[in-house]
ROSE-4610 file (N, C-alpha, C; in Angstrom, 1 decimal, always signed):
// ROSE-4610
residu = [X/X/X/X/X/X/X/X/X/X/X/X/X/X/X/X/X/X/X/X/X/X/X/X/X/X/X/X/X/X/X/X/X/X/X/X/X/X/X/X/X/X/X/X/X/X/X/X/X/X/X/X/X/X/X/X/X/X/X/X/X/X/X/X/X/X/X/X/X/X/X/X/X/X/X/X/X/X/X/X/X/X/X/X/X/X/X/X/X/X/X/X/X/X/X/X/X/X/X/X/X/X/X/X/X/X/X/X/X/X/X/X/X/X/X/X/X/X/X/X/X/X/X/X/X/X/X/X/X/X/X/X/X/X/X/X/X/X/X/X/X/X/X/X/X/X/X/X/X/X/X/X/X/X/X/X/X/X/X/X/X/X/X/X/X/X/X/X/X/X/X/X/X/X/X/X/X/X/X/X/X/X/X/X/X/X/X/X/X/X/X/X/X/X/X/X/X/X/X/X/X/X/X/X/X/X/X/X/X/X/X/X/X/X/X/X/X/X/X/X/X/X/X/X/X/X/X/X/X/X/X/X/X/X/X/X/X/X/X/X/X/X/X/X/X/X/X/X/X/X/X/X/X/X/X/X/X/X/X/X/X/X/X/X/X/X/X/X/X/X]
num = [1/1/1/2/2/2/3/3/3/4/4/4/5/5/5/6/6/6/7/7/7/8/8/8/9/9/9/10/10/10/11/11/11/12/12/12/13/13/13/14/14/14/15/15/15/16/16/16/17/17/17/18/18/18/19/19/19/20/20/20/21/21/21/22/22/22/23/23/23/24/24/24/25/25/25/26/26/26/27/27/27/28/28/28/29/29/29/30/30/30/31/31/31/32/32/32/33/33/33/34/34/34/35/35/35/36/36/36/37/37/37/38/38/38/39/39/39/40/40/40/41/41/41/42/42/42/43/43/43/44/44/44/45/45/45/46/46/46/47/47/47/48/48/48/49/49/49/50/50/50/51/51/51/52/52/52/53/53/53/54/54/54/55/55/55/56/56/56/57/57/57/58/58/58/59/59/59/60/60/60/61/61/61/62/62/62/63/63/63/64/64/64/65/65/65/66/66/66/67/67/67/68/68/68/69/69/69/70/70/70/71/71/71/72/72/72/73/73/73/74/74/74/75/75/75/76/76/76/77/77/77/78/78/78/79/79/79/80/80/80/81/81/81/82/82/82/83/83/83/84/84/84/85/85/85/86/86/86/87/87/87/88/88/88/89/89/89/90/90/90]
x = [+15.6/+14.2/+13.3/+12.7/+11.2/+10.2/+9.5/+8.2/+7.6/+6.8/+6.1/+6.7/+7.5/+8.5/+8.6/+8.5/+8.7/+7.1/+6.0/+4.5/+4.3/+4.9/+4.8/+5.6/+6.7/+7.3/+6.6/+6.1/+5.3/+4.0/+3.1/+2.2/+1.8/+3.2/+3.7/+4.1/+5.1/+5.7/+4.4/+3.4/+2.7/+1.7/+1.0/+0.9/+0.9/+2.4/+3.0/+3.2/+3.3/+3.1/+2.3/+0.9/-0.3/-1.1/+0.3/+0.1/+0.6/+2.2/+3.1/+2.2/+2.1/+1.6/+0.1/-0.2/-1.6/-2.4/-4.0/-4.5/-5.2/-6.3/-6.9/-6.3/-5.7/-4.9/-5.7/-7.1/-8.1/-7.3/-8.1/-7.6/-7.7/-7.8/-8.2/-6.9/-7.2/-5.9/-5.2/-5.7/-5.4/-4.5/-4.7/-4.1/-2.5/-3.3/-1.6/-0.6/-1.3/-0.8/+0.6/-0.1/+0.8/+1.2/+1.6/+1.7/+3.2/+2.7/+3.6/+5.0/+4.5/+5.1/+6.3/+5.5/+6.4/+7.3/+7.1/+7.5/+8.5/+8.6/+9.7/+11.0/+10.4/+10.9/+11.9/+11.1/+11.6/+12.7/+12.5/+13.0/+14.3/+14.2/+15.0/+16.4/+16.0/+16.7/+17.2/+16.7/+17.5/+18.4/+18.1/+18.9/+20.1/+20.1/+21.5/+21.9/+21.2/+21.9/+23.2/+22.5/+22.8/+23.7/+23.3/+24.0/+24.7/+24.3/+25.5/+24.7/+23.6/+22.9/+22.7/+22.8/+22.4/+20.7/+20.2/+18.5/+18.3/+19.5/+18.4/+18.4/+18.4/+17.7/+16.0/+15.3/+13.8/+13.7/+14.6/+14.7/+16.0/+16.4/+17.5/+16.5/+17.0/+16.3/+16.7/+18.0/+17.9/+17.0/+16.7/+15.5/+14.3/+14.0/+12.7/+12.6/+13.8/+13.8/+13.1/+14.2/+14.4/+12.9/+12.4/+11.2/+9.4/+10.2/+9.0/+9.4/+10.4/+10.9/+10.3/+10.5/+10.3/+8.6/+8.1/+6.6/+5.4/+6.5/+5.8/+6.0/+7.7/+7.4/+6.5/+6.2/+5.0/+3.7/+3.4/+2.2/+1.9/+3.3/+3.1/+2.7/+3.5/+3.1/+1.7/+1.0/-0.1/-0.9/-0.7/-1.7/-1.7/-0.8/-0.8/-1.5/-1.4/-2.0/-3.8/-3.9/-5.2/-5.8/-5.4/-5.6/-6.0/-5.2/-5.3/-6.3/-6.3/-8.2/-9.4/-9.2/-10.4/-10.7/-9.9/-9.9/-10.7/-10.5/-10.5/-12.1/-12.6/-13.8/-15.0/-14.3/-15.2/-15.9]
y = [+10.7/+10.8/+11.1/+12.0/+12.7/+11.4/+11.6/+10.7/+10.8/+11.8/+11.7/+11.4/+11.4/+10.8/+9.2/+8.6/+7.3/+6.6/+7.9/+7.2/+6.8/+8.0/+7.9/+7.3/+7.0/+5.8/+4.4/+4.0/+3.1/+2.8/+3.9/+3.7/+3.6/+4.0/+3.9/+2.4/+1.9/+0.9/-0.7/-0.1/-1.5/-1.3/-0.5/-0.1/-0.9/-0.6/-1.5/-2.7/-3.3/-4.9/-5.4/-4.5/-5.1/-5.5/-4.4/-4.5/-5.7/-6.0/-7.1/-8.8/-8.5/-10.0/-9.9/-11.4/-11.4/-12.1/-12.1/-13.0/-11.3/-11.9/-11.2/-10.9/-10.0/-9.7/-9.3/-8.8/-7.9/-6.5/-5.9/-5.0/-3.5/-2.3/-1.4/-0.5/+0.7/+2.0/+2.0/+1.7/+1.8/+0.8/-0.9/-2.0/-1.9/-1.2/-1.0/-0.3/+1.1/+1.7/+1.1/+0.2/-0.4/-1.3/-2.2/-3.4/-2.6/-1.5/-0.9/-0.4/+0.2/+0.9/-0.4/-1.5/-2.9/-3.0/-3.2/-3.7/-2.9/-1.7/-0.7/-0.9/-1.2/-1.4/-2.7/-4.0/-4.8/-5.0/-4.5/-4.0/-3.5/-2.2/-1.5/-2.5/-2.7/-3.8/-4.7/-5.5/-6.5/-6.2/-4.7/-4.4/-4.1/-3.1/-2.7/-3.9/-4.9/-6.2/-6.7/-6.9/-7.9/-7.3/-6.4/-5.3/-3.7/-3.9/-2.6/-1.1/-1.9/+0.0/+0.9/+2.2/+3.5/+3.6/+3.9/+4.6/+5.9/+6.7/+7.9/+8.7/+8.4/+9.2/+8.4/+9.6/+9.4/+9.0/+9.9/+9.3/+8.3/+7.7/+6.5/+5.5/+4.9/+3.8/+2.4/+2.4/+1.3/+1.5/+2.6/+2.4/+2.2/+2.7/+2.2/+0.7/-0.4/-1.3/-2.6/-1.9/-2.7/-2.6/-0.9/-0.8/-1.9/-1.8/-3.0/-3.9/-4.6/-5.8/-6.4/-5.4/-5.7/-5.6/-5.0/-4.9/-5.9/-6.7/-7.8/-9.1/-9.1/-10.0/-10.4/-8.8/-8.7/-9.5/-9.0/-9.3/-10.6/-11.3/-12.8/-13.0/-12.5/-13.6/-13.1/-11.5/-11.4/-12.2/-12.7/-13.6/-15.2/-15.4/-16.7/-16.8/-16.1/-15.7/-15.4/-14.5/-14.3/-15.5/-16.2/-17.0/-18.2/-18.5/-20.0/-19.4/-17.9/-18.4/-17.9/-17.9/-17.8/-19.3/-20.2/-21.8/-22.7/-22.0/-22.7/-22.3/-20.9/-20.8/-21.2/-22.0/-22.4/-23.8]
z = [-14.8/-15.3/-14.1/-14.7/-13.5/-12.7/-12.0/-11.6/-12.6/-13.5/-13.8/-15.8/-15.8/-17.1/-16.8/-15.8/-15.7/-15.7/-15.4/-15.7/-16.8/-18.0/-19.1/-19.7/-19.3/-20.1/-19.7/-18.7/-18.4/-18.6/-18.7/-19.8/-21.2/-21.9/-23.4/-23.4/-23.0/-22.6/-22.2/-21.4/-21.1/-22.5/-23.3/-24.0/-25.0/-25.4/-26.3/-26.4/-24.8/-24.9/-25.2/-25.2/-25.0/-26.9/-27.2/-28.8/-29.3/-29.2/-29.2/-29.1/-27.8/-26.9/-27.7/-28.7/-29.4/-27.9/-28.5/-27.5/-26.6/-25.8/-24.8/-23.5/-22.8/-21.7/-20.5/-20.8/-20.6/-19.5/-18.5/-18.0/-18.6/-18.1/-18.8/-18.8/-19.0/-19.0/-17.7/-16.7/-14.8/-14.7/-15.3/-15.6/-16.3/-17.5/-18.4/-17.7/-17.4/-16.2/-15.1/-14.4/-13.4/-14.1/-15.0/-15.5/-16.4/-17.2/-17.7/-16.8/-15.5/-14.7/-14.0/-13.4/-13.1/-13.6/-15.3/-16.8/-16.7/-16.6/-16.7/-15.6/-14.1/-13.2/-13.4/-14.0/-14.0/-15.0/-16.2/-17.1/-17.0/-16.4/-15.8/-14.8/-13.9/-13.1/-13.8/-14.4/-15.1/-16.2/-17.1/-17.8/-17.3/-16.0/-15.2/-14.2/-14.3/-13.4/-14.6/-15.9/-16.7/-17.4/-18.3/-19.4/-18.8/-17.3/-16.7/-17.7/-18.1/-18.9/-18.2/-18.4/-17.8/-18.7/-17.4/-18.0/-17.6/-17.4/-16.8/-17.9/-19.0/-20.2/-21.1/-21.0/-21.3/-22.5/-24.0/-25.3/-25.4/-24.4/-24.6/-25.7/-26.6/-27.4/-26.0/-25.5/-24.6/-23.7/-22.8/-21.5/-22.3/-23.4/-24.1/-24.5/-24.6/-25.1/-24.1/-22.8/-21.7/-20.9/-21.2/-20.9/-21.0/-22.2/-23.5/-23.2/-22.9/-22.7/-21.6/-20.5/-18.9/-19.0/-19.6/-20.1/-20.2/-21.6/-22.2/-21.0/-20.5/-19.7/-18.1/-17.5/-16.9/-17.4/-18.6/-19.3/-19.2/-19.7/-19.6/-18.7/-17.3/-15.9/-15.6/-15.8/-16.2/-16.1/-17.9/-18.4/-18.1/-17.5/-17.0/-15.6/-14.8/-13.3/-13.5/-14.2/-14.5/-15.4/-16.5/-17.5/-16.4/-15.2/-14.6/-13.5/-13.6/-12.3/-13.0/-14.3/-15.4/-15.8/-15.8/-16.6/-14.9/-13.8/-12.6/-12.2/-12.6/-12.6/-13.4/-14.7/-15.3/-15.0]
């Protein structure tokens, strides 16, 4: 998959987490952007650590899975990081 195939799977991808995960995540399109892009990364990695998957296909339903996957679990540590110095400024 291209550089610029892996943007877009990563901006589709954090995207989608942001749909998934309820609650305020805040952050704009630049945010999803990189959060996606991680999410894919990490995604990525742990799928071929754990499950031995191949991702170099763009319409694989697995790289899209592991994509979202690796996404949402970004998001979480996200919203926990950002969530605990929003609660500490109040």
């Amino acid at each position: 998959m291209g550089f610029f195939g892996f943007l877009l799977l990563g901006l589709i991808a954090g995207a989608l987490a942001k749909l998934i995960l309820p609650g305020k995540q805040g952050g704009g399109w630049f945010v999803t952007l990189l959060l996606g892009v991680v999410g894919a990364l990490v995604g990525g990695w742990l799928g071929s650590l754990l499950f031995n998957a191949p991702l170099e296909e763009f319409f694989s339903i697995q790289t899209w899975l592991l994509a979202i996957g690796g996404s949402v679990l970004v998001l979480l540590i996200y919203g926990l990081i950002v969530g605990r110095k929003d609660r500490t400024r109040a």
